[in-house]
C-alpha positions in Angstrom: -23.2 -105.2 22.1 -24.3 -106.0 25.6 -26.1 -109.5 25.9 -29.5 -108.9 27.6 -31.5 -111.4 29.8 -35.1 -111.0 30.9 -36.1 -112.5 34.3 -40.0 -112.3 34.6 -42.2 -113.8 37.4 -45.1 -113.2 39.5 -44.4 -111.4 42.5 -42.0 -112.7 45.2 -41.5 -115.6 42.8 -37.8 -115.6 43.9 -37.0 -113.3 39.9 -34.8 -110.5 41.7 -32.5 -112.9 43.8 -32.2 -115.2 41.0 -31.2 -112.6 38.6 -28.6 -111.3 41.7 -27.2 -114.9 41.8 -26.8 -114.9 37.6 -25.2 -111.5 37.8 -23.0 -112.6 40.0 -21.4 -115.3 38.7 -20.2 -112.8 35.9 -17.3 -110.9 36.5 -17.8 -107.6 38.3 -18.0 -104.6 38.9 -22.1 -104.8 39.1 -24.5 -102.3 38.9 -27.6 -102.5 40.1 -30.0 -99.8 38.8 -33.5 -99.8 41.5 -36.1 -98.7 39.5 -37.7 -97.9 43.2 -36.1 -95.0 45.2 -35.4 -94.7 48.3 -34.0 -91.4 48.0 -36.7 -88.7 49.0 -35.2 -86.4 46.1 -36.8 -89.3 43.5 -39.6 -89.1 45.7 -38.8 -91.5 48.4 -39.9 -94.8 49.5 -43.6 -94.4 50.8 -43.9 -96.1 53.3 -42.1 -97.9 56.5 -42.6 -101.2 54.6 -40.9 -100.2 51.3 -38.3 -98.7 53.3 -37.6 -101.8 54.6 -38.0 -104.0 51.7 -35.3 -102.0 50.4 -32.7 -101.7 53.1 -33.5 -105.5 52.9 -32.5 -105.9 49.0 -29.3 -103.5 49.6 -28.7 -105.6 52.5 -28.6 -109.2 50.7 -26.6 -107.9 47.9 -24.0 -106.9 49.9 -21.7 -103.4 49.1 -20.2 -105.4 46.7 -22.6 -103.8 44.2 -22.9 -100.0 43.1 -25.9 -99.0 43.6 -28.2 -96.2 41.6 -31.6 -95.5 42.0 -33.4 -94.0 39.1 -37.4 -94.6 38.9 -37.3 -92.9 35.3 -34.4 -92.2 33.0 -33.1 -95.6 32.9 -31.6 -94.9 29.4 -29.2 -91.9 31.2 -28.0 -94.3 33.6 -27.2 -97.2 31.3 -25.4 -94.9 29.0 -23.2 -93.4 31.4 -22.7 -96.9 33.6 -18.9 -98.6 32.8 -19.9 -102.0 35.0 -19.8 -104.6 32.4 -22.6 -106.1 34.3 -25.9 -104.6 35.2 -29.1 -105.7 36.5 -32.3 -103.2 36.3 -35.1 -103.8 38.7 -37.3 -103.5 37.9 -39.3 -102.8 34.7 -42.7 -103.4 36.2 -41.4 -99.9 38.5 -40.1 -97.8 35.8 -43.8 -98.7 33.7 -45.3 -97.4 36.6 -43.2 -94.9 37.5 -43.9 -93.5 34.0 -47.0 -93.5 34.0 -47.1 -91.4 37.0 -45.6 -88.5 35.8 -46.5 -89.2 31.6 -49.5 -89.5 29.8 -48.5 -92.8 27.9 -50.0 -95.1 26.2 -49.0 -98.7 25.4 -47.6 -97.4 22.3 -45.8 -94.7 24.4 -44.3 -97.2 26.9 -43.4 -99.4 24.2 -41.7 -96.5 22.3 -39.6 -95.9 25.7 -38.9 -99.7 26.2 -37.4 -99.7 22.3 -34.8 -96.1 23.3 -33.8 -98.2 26.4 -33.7 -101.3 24.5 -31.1 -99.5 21.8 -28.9 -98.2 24.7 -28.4 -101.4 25.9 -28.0 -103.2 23.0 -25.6 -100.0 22.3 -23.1 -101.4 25.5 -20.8 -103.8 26.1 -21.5 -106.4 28.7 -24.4 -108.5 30.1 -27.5 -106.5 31.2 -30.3 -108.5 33.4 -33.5 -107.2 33.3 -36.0 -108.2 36.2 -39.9 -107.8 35.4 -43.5 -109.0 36.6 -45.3 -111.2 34.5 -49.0 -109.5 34.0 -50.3 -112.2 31.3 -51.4 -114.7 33.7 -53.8 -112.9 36.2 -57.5 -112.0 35.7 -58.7 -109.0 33.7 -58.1 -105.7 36.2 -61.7 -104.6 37.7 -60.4 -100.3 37.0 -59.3 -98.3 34.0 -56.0 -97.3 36.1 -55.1 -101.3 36.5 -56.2 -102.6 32.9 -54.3 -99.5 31.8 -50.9 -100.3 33.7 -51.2 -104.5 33.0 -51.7 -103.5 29.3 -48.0 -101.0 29.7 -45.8 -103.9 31.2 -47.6 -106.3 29.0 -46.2 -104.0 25.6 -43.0 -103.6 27.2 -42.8 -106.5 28.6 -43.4 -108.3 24.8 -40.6 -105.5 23.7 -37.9 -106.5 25.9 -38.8 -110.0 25.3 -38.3 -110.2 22.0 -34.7 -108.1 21.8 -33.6 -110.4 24.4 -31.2 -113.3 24.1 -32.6 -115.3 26.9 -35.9 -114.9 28.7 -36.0 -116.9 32.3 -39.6 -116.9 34.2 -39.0 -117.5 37.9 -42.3 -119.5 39.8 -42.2 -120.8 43.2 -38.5 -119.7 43.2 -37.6 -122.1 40.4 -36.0 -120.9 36.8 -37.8 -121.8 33.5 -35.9 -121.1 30.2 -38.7 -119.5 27.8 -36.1 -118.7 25.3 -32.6 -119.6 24.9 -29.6 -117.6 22.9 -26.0 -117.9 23.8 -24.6 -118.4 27.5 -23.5 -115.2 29.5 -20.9 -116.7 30.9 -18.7 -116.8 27.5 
């Protein structure tokens, strides 16, 4: 029964690199799944800038990790992955990336976040999940934005309550929202 943490933050809040830096101090192998592919079969980075931004991530994690891209199935991946440690990132992606190709509702996404949830829980390990806190911003001016805040908020509630420790990450500092057991035992 894999222990699973949830990092949240608002963007470049410093979530991602302190989630890399908790993984790491696990013993490996580590697998980090990238909810955003740069892989033109998955649809490809869309631009220059995300290209760099993620040459940029692969480059600060080093080849120590295994690396697989996947901006859907994340349940497949985690299934099939043996790396007793495994860091998604990022949720706030794979919502998105869902709704882009499925009609979903928050019910629907939160539906999805429960199957992934029961594959993880389903492995042994630690599993680090990395996602964007919605909840604190103002109320989204389109139907498209309010839709997708309203998503990550459901599966971001789901994930939150399965987990055994939720850590929010502002101005590159770690808060402990909720506390279970240590991953390092």
């Amino acid at each position: 029964m894999a222990e699973l943490v949830l990092v949240t933050g608002g963007a470049r809040s410093g979530k991602s690199r302190y989630a890399e830096v908790q993984a790491r101090s696990l013993p490996g192998p580590w697998l980090y799944v990238a909810t955003c592919a740069a892989d033109p079969a998955f649809g490809g980075a869309p631009d220059p800038e995300m290209r760099e931004r993620i040459a940029r991530h692969r480059r600060r994690r080093g080849k120590e990790w295994r690396t697989v891209e996947e901006p859907r199935d994340l349940a497949s991946v985690l299934a099939a992955a043996s790396a007793p440690v495994v860091l998604i990132d990022c949720l706030a992606l794979w919502v998105s990336n869902l709704l882009a190709v499925e009609d979903l509702d928050e019910d629907g996404v939160a539906r999805r976040a429960r199957d992934l949830l029961a594959v993880i829980r389903d492995r042994p390990g630690v599993v680090f999940a990395v996602t964007s806190e919605v909840g604190c911003g103002i109320v989204p001016a389109n139907v498209l934005a309010r839709r997708f805040r309203d998503c990550l908020g459901r599966c971001n509630q789901e994930f939150g309550a399965a987990a055994d420790r939720v850590v929010m990450v502002v101005c590159g500092q770690a808060m402990q929202l909720k506390e279970g057991e240590d991953v390092s035992t």
